[in-house]
ZAMARGU-4260 file (C-alpha; in steps of 0.2 Angstrom, whole numbers, plus 5000, padded with zeros to 4 digits):
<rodrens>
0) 5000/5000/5000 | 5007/5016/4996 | 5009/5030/5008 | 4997/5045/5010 | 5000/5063/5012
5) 4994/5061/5031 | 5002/5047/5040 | 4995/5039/5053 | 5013/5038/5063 | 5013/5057/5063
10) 5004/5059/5079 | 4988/5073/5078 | 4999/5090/5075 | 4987/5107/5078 | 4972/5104/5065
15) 4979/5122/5057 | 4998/5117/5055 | 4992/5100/5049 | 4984/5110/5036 | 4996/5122/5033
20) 5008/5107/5029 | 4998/5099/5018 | 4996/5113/5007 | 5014/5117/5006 | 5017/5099/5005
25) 5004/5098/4990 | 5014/5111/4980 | 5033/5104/4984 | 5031/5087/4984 | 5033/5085/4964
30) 5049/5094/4966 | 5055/5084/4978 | 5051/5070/4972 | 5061/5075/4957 | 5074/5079/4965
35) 5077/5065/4977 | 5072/5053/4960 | 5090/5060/4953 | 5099/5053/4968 | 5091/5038/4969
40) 5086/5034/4950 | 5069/5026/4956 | 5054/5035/4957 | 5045/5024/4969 | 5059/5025/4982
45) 5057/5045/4979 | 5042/5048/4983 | 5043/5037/5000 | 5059/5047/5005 | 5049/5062/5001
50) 5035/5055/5012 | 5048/5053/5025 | 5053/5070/5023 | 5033/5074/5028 | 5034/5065/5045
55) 5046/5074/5049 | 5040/5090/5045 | 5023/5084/5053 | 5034/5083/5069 | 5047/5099/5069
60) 5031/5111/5061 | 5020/5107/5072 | 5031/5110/5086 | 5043/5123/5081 | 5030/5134/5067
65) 5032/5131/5048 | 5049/5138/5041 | 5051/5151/5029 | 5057/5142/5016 | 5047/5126/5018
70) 5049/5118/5002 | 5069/5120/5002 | 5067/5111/5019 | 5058/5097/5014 | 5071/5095/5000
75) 5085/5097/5011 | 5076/5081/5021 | 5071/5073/5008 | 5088/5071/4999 | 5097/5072/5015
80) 5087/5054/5018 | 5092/5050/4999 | 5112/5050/5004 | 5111/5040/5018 | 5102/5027/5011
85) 5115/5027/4995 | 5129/5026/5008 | 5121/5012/5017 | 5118/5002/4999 | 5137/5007/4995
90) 5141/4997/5014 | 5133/4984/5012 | 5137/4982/4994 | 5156/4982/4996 | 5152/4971/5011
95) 5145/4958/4998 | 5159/4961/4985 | 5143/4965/4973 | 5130/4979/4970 | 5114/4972/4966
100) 5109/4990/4957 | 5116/5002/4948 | 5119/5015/4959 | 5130/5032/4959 | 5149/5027/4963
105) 5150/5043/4974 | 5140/5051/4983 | 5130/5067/4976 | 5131/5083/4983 | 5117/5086/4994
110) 5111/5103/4988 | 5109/5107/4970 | 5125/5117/4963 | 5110/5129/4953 | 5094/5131/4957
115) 5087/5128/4939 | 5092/5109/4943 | 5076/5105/4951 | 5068/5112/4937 | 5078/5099/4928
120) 5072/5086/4938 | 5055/5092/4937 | 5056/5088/4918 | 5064/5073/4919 | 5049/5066/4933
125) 5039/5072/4920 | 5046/5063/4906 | 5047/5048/4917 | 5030/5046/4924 | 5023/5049/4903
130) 5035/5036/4900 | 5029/5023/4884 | 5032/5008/4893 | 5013/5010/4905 | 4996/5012/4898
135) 4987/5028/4897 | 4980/5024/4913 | 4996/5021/4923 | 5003/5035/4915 | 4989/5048/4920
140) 4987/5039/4939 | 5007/5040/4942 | 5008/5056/4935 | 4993/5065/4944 | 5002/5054/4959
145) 5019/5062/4960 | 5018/5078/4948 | 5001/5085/4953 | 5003/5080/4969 | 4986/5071/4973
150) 4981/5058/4984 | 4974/5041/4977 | 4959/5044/4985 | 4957/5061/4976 | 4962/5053/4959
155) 4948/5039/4962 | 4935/5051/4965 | 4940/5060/4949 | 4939/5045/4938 | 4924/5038/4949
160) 4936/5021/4951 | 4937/5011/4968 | 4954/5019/4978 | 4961/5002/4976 | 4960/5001/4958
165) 4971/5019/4957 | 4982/5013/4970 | 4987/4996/4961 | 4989/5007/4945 | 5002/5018/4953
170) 5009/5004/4961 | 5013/4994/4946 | 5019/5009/4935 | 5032/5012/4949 | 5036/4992/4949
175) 5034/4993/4930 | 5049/5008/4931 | 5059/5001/4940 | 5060/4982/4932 | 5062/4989/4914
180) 5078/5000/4920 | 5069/5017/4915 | 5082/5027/4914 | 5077/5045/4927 | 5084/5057/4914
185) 5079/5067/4898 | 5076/5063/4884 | 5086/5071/4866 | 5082/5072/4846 | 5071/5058/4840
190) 5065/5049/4857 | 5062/5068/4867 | 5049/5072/4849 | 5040/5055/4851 | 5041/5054/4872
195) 5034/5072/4871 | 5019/5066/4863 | 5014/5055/4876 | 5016/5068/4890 | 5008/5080/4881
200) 4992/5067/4878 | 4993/5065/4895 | 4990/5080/4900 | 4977/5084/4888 | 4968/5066/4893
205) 4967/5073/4912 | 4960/5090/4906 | 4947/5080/4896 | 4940/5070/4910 | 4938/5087/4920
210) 4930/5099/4905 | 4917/5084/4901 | 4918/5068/4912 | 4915/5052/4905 | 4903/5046/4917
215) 4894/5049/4931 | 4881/5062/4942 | 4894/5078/4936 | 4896/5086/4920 | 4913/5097/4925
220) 4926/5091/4938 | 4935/5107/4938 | 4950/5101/4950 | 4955/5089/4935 | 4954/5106/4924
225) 4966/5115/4936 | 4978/5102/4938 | 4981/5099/4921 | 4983/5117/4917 | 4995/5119/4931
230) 5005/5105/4922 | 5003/5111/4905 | 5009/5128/4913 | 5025/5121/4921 | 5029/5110/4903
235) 5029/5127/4895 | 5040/5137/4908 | 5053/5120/4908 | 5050/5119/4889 | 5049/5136/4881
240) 5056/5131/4866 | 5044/5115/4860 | 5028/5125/4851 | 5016/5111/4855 | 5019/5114/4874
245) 5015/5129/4871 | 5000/5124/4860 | 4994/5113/4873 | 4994/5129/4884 | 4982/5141/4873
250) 4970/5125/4868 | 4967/5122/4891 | 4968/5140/4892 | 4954/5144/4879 | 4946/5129/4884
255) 4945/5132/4902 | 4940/5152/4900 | 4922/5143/4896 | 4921/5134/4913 | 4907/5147/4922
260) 4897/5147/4908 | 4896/5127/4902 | 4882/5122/4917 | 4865/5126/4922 | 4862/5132/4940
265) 4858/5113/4942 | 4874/5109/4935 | 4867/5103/4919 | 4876/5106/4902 | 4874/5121/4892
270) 4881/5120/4873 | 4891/5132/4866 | 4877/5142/4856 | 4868/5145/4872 | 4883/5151/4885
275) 4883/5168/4891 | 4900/5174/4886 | 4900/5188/4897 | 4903/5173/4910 | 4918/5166/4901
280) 4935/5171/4909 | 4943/5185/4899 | 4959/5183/4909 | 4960/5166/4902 | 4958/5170/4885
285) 4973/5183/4886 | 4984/5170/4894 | 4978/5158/4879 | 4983/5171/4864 | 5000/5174/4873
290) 5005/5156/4873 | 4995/5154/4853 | 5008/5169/4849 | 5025/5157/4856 | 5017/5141/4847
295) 5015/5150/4829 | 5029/5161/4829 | 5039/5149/4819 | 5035/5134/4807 | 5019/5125/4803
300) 5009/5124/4817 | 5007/5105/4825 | 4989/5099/4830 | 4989/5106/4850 | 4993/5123/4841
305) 4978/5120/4826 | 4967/5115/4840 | 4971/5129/4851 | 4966/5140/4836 | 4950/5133/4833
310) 4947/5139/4851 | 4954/5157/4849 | 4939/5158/4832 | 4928/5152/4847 | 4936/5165/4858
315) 4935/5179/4849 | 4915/5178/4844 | 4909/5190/4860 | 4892/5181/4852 | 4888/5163/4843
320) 4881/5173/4827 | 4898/5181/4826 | 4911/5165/4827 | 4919/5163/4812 | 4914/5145/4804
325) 4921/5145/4787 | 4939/5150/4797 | 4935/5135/4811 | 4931/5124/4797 | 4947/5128/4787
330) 4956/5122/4801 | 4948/5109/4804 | 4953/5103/4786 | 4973/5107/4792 | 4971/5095/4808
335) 4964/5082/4799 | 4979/5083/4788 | 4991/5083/4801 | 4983/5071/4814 | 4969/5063/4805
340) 4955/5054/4817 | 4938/5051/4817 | 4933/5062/4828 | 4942/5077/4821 | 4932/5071/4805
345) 4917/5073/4815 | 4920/5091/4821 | 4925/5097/4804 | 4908/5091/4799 | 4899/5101/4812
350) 4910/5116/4806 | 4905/5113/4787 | 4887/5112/4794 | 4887/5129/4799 | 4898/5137/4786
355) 4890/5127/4770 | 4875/5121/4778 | 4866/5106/4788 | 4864/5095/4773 | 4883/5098/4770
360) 4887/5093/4786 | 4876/5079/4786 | 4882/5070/4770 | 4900/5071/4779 | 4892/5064/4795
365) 4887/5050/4785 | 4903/5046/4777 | 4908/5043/4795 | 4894/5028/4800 | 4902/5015/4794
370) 4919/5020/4804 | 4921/5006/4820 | 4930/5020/4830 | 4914/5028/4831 | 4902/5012/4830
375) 4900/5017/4852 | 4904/5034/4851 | 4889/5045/4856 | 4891/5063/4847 | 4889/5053/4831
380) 4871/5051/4834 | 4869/5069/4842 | 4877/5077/4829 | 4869/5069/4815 | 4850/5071/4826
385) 4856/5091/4828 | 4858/5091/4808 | 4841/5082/4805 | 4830/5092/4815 | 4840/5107/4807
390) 4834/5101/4792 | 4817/5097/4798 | 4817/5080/4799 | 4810/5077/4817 | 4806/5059/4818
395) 4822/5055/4812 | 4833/5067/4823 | 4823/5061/4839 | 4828/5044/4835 | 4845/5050/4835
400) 4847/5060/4852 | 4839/5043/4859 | 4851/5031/4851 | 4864/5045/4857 | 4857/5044/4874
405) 4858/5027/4876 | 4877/5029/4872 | 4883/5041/4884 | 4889/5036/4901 | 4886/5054/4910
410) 4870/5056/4918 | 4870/5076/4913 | 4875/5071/4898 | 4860/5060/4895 | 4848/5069/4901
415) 4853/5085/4890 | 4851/5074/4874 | 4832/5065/4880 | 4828/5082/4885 | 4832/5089/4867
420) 4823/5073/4860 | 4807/5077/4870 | 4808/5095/4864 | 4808/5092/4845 | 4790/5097/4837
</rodrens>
């Protein structure tokens, strides 16, 4: 069993200083994590030296008030911990006339030599966690674990999954780590491009849940928003050089400006052509055409940076009648070029809809039937019913938001698309 943030061997510290150290733990721990992972080259180890480094701080801060510089005590603990425990290994490995790991030869220094190290290890945990070698799942669970700093209990209750299930996944990723000999370090050229892909999908995937949950009772789960655009903020501060970081960035900014406006006062779903925008977060959208501007400034734009300005068109339409279809739908036909899917297919149809149309849009729909990556997918229905009853074709479009209804997993979700079946003349 992994440990939590709270252990239970820390004796019941003031209620306020326990909550005062879990916040600043909640903030450092990736980067000590990080740091000690550089020391000991194992993830898993890390983050129990780095829970270590809590107890004591559970102890000292409680007693003797919370330091000024809390995080660069904990690392200071935390890697203190890591050099004692390499000194031991190196005992008792020249005791045994063999080392059963690869391990340093000498000792590190215990404190960085420059400060921008740790945001060098920050990377590298980041790199490591998004590694190829775990599923998607792993890879969101471990990295939501030890870079955004949450408990398994608070990644359960954001994928609706028992605790248990989330704590085996991290579990086996950190196992999985360490048995492959996944090397804690960055990556260069060729493998940096095709690992970036992955951490960059992860982060997206997390953002994803959040904006609009699979399943269950909630339409938004705003944490999952925030915590992927904190990580998609600190890739693009530790990578200002890779445009689809910054991308990423704009598309979660963009995206994230709409959250006010996306539920009802019953936390039901709103579409897009029904949002207040006066209620969408302006600051947001500034941040989000500041980091568009860094990913365009040179070279073809890559499919975080196209998506990003399908949401800028959205973004810059202070009302529905105003967006710009004909542009969205243009670059639409450039994503589909660059990262063909189904689903981008789909989208491009509902922009062609409204530059060209509904039968248009439909006749691209319908191309898209036959495809098996869509055969569950629920917004093939409820696009094509939105087209029909556009069209005028009310018997078949209610067909479709049923059959699209049947589909989906979140309760909001469903209710919206048998609520606009039941509303069709």
């Amino acid at each position: 069993m992994e440990p939590q943030p709270t252990p239970a061997r820390a004796g019941t510290p003031d209620p306020a200083a326990a909550h005062a150290i879990e916040t600043v733990f909640r903030l450092e721990s990736p980067r000590v994590v990080a740091g000690v992972a550089r020391i000991v080259r194992d993830v898993g180890i890390a983050e129990e030296l780095t829970q270590d480094a809590l107890v004591a701080a559970l102890e000292r801060w409680s007693r003797d008030g919370v330091p000024d510089n809390p995080g660069a005590w904990l690392m200071a603990t935390a890697r203190h911990r890591a050099v004692d425990l390499i000194r031991r290994r190196e005992t008792y490995a020249r005791k045994l006339a063999e080392i059963g790991r690869d391990l340093p030869t000498t000792v590190p220094a215990e404190e960085p030599a420059d400060p921008d190290d740790i945001d060098d290890d920050l990377l590298r945990l980041v790199f490591t966690t998004c590694h190829p070698v775990l599923s998607p799942q792993a890879r969101t669970a471990l990295t939501l674990r030890l870079v955004g700093g949450l408990t398994t209990a608070e990644i359960a209750r954001a994928y609706l999954v028992p605790e248990p299930t989330i704590a085996q996944r991290v579990v086996r990723a950190k196992r999985t780590l360490a048995t492959k000999n996944v090397a804690f370090e960055l990556p260069y050229g060729p493998d940096r491009e095709a690992r970036l892909g992955s951490v960059l999908d992860v982060i997206y995937l997390i953002f994803n849940e959040g904006y609009a949950a699979t399943a269950g009772d909630d339409w938004l789960r705003p944490a999952l928003c925030e915590d992927a655009l904190r990580l998609a903020r600190v890739l693009s501060a530790l990578m200002p050089k890779e445009p689809e970081v910054h991308g990423l960035t704009a598309l979660l900014e963009f995206q994230a400006s709409r959250t006010a406006a996306r539920t009802g006062p019953r936390g039901e779903p709103v579409l897009l052509a029904q949002q207040n925008r006066r209620r969408w977060n302006r600051r947001l959208i500034a941040r989000g055409i500041h980091a568009l501007d860094r990913a365009t400034v040179s070279g073809a734009p890559g499919p975080y940076a196209l998506q990003a300005a399908i949401a800028a068109c959205h973004a810059h339409a202070y009302r529905y009648e105003d967006t710009d279809w004909r542009a969205i739908a243009t670059l639409y036909a450039l994503l589909a070029a660059r990262a063909p899917s189904p689903v981008v297919e789909l989208n491009r149809a509902v922009a062609v809809s409204m530059a060209d149309g509904p039968a248009e849009g439909l006749r691209l729909v319908d191309a898209l039937a036959a495809d098996p990556a869509l055969r569950d997918y629920h917004l093939l229905p409820s696009v094509r019913a939105d087209l029909l009853a556009r069209l005028g074709r009310t018997t078949e479009a209610r067909a479709e938001f049923t059959r699209a209804a049947a589909l989906a997993r979140n309760e909001k979700e469903r209710d919206l698309l048998l609520r606009r079946a039941a509303e069709l003349p």
